[in-house]
C-alpha positions as CSV (number, residue, x, y, z in Angstrom):
1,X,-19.7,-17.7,-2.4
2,X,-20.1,-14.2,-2.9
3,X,-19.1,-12.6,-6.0
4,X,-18.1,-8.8,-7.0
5,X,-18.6,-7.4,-11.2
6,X,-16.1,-5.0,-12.2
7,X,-18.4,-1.9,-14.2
8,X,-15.3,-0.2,-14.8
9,X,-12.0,-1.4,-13.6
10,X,-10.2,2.3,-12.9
11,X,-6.7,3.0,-13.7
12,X,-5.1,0.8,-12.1
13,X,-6.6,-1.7,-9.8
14,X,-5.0,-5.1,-8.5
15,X,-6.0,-7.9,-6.0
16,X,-3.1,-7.4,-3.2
17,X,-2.3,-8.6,0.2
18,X,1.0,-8.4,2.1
19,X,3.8,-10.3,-0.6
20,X,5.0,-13.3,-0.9
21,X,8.5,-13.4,1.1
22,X,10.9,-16.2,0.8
23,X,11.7,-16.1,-2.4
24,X,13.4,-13.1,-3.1
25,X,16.8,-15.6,-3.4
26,X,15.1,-17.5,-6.3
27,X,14.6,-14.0,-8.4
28,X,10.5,-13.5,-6.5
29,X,10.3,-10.1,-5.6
30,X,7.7,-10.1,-2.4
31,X,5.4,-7.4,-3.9
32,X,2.2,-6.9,-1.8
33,X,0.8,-3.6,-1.5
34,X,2.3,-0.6,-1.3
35,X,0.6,0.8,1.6
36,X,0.6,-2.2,4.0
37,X,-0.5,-0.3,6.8
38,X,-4.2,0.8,4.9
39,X,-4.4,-2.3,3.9
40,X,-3.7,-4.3,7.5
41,X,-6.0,-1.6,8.9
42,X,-8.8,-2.2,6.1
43,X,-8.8,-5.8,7.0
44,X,-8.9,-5.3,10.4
45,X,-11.9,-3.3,10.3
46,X,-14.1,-6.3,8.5
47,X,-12.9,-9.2,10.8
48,X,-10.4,-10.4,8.1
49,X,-6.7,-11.5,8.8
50,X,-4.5,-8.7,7.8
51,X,-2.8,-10.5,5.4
52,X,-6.3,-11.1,3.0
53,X,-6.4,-10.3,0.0
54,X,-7.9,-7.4,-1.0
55,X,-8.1,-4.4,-3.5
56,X,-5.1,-1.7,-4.2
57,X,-6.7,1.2,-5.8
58,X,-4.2,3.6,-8.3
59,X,-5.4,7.5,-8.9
60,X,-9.2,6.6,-10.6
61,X,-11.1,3.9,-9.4
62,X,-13.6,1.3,-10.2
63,X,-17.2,0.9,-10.0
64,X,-18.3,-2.4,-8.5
65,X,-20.8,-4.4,-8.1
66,X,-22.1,-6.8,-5.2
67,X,-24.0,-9.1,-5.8
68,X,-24.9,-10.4,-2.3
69,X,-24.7,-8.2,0.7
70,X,-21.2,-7.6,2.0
71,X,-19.1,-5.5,4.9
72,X,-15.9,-3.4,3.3
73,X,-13.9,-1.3,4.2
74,X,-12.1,1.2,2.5
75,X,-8.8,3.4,3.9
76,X,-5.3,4.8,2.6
77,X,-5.7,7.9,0.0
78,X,-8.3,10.5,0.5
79,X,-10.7,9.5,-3.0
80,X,-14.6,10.0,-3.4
81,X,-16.4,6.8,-2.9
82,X,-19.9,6.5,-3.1
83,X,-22.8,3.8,-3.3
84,X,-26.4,4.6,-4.9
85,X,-25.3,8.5,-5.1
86,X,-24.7,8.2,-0.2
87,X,-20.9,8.9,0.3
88,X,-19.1,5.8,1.8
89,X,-16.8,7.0,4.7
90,X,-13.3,5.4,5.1
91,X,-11.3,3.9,8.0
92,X,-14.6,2.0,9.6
93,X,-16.9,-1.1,8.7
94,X,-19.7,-0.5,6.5
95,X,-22.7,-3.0,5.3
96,X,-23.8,-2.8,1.7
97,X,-27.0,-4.3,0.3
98,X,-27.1,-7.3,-2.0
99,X,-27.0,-5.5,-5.6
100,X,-25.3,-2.4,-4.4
101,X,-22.7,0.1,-6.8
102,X,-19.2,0.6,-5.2
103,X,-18.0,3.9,-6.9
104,X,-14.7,5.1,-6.6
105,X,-14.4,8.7,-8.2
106,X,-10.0,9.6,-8.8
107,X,-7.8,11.2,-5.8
108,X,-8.3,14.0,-4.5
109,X,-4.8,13.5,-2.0
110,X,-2.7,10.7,-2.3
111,X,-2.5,7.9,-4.9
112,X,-4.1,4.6,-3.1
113,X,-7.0,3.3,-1.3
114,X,-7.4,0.0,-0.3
115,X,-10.6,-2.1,-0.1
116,X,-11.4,-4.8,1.8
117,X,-14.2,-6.8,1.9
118,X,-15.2,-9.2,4.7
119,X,-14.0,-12.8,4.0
120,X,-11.1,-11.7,1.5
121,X,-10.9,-11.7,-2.2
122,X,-10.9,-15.9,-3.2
123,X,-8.1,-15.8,-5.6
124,X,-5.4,-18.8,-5.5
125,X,-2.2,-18.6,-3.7
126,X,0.8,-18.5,-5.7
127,X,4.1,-18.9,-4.2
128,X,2.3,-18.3,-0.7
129,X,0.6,-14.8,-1.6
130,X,-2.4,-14.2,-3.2
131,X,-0.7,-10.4,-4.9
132,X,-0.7,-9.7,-8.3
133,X,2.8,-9.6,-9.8
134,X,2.6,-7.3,-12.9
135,X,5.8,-7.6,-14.4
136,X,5.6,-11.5,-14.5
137,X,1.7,-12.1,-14.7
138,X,1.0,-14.5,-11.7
139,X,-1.0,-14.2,-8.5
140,X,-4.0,-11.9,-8.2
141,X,-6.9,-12.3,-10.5
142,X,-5.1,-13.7,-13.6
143,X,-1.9,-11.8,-13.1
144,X,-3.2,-9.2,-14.3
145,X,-5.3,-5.6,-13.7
146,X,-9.0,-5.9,-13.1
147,X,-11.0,-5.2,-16.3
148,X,-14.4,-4.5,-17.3
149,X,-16.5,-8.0,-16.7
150,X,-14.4,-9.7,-14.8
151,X,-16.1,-11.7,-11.6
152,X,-14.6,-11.7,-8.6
153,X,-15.2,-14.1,-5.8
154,X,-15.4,-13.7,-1.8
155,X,-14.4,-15.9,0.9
156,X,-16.4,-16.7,3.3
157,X,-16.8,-14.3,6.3
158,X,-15.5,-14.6,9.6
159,X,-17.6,-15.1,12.7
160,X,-17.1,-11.6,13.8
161,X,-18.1,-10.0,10.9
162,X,-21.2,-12.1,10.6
163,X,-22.1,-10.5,13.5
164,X,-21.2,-7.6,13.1
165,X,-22.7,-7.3,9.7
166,X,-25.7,-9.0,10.2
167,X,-29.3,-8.0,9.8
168,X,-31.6,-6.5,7.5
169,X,-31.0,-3.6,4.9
170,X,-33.0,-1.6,2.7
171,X,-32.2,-2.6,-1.2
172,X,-29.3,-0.7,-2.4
173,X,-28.3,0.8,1.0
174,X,-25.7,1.6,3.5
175,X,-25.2,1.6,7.1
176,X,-21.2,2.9,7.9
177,X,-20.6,1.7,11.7
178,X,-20.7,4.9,14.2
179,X,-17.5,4.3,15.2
180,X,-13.9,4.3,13.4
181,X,-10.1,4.3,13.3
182,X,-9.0,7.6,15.1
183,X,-6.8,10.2,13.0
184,X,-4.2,9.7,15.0
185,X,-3.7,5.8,14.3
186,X,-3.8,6.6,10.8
187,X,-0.6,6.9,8.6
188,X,0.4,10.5,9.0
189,X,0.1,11.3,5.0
190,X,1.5,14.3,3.1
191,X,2.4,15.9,-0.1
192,X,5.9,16.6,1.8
193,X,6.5,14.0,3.9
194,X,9.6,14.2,6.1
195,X,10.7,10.2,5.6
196,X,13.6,8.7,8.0
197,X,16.6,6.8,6.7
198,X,19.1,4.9,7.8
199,X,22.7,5.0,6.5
200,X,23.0,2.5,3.6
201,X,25.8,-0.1,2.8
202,X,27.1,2.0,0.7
203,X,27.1,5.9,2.7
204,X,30.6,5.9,2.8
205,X,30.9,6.0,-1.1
206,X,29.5,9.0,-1.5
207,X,31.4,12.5,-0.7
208,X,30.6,14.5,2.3
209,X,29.1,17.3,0.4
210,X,26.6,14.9,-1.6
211,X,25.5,12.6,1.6
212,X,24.3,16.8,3.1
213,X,22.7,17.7,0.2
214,X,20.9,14.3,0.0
215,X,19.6,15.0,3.8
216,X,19.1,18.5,3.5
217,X,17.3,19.0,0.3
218,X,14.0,18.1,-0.8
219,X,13.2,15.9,-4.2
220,X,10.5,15.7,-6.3
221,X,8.4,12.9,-7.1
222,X,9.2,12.3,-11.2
223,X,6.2,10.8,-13.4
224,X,8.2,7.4,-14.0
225,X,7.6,6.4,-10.3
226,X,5.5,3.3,-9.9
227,X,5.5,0.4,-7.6
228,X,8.5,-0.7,-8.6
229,X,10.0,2.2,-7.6
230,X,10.0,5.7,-6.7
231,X,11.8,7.8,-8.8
232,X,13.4,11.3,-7.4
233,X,14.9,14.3,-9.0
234,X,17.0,16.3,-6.9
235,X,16.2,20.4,-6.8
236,X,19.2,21.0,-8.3
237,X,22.2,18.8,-9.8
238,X,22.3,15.1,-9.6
239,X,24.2,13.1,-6.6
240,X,27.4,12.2,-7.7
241,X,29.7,9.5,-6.3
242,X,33.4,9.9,-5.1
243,X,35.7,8.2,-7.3
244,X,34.6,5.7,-9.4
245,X,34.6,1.6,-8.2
246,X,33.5,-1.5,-9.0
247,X,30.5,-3.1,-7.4
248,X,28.7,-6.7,-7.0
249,X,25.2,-6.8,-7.3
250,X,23.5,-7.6,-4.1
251,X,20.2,-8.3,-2.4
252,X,17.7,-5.0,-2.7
253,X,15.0,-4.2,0.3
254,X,12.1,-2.3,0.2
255,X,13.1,1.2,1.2
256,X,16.8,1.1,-0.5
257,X,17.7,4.3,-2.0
258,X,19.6,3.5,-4.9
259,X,21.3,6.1,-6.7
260,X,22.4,5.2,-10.4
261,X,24.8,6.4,-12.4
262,X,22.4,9.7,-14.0
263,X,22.8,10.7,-9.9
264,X,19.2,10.6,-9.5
265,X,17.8,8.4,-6.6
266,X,15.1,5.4,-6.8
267,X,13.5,4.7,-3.2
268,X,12.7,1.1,-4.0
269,X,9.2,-0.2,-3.6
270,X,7.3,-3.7,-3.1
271,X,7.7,-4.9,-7.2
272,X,11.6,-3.9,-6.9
273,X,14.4,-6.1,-8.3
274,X,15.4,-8.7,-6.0
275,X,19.3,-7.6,-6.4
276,X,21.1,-4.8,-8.1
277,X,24.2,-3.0,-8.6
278,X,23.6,0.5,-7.9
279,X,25.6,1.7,-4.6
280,X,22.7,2.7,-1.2
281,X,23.1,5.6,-0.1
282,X,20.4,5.1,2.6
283,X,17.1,2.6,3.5
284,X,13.9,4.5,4.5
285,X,12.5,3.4,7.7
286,X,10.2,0.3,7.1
287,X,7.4,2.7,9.6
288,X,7.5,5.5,6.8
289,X,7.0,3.3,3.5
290,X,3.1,4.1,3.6
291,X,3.9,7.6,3.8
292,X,5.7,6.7,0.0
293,X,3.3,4.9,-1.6
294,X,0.8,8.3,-1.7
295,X,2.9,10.5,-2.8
296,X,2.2,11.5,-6.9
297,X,4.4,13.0,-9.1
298,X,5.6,16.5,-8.1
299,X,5.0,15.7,-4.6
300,X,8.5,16.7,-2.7
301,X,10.2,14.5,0.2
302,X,13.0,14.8,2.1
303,X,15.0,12.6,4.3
304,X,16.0,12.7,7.5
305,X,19.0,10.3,9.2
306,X,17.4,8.3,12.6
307,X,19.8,6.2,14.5
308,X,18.9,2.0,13.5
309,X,17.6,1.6,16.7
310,X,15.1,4.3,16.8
311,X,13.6,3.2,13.2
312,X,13.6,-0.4,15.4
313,X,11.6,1.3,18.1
314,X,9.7,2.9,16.0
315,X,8.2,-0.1,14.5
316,X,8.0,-2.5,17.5
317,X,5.5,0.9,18.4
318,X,3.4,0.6,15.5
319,X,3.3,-3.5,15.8
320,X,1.6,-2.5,19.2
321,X,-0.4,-0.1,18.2
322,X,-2.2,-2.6,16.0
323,X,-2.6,-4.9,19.1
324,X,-4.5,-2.4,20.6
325,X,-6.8,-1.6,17.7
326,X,-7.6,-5.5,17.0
327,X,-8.4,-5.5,20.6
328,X,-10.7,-2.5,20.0
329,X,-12.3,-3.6,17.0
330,X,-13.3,-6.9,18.6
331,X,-15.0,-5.0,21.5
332,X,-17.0,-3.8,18.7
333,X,-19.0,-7.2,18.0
334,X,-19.3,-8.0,21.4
């Protein structure tokens, strides 16, 4: 079995894959990474299932270390990553020697990279995911961050990629494949994304006035965000309800905007609560959540209202989309 040595583990880096559902009723939150789509796409690229398990990198990365050779992958946030001094380009395959330094420098545009490495990270399944959940310390490598020293393992490879990343290489090397995932099947990141909602359970509750200014002004990422949540402060005065009432907590999704009673709204993430009690005023479209988990404090957002079934249409695009590129990259090793 393969293995990878943290040097330096970065800010914040965690074994993820795509959540545990199922068990949000018994008080699980799903987690998973925050920007599935980078991640599905990673995988992809090394012959890996999407749901593997694989690396979510936070601001400043790591430097690793393989010790036997290995295809990765790396896409989501625009950071400097290098091996043996040769930049690494994202969004394709690439082969690294056995003995070979992964080195991830900090963001230069978004907040997350993703890295996948043919045959997955080999770290148990807990509750059916292999994710690290932070706030309760299970799943991932020792629910926990990586640190310096720690050993990770690899799963074996799939038949495509050992084909596809077969055959001899120089010691300390790199060979990126000549091809890659086009711009435009890329998540369409931005330091002011345009996100769409959908009107939330509780739209009605909040005045006529508030629900405009909600769609027509732009808020600002706040420092406290993290993958729990993303916290918002509006340009100018808080949200503020109608009159006051009484509400039962009740199951949260990823993509709830909650607005609590300081009027300032939480866009809930993949480590949210499983219920709460703080009235919706909208749900982001589950096709614009990447676009959230790169955004960095003082980034700005703002919302715009698509009808349910567009969001719907939107995603049973995307879902088809990835089709097509599976497809593709399986022509690749042919």
């Amino acid at each position: 079995m393969s293995r990878v040595h943290v040097i330096r583990p970065g800010m914040l880096t965690t074994v993820q894959d795509l959540g545990r559902p199922g068990w949000q009723c018994h008080g699980v939150t799903p987690g998973g990474a925050l920007d599935s789509t980078a991640m599905r796409l990673a995988n992809l690229l090394v012959g890996n299932p999407e749901g593997a398990a694989g690396l979510e990198i936070t601001l400043v990365g790591p430097v690793l270390r393989f010790a036997e050779p290995a295809l990765i992958a790396v896409c989501g946030a625009d950071f400097e990553v290098t091996c043996g001094g040769a930049p690494v380009p994202p969004w394709r395959p690439v082969r690294l020697a056995g003995g070979s330094e992964l080195s991830f420098g900090a963001a230069r545009s978004g907040s997350r990279i993703y890295l996948a490495v043919a045959g997955g990270i080999a770290v148990p399944r807990v509750l059916g995911g292999r994710g690290t959940h932070l706030a309760a310390g299970f799943g991932g490598f020792e629910g926990r961050p990586l640190q310096p020293a720690d050993i990770l393992k690899i799963g074996p490879p799939s038949p495509w990629a050992r084909r596809f990343g077969g055959g001899p290489l120089f010691a300390g090397g790199i060979i990126p494949a000549r091809w890659e995932i086009s711009g435009g099947a890329r998540p369409s990141y931005s330091r002011e994304p345009s996100v769409r909602v959908v009107r939330g359970p509780q739209w009605d509750w909040f005045p006529e006035d508030v629900r405009a200014r909600f769609l027509g002004e732009a808020c600002t990422v706040a420092p406290q965000s993290d993958r729990m949540g993303l916290r918002l402060n509006p340009p100018v005065t808080p949200l503020a309800l109608g009159p006051a009432r009484e509400m039962i907590s009740e199951g949260v999704t990823a993509g709830a905007v909650q607005v609590p009673p300081d009027g300032r709204p939480i866009v809930m993430l993949a480590d949210r609560q499983t219920i709460g009690g703080y009235p919706k005023i909208a749900v982001v479209a589950s096709v614009d959540l990447p676009l959230l988990a790169q955004l960095c404090p003082g980034d700005r957002l703002a919302f715009r209202e698509v009808p349910l079934a567009e969001a719907q249409e939107q995603r049973i695009a995307d879902e088809r989309q990835f089709a097509t590129l599976k497809q593709g990259i399986a022509l690749h090793s042919s």
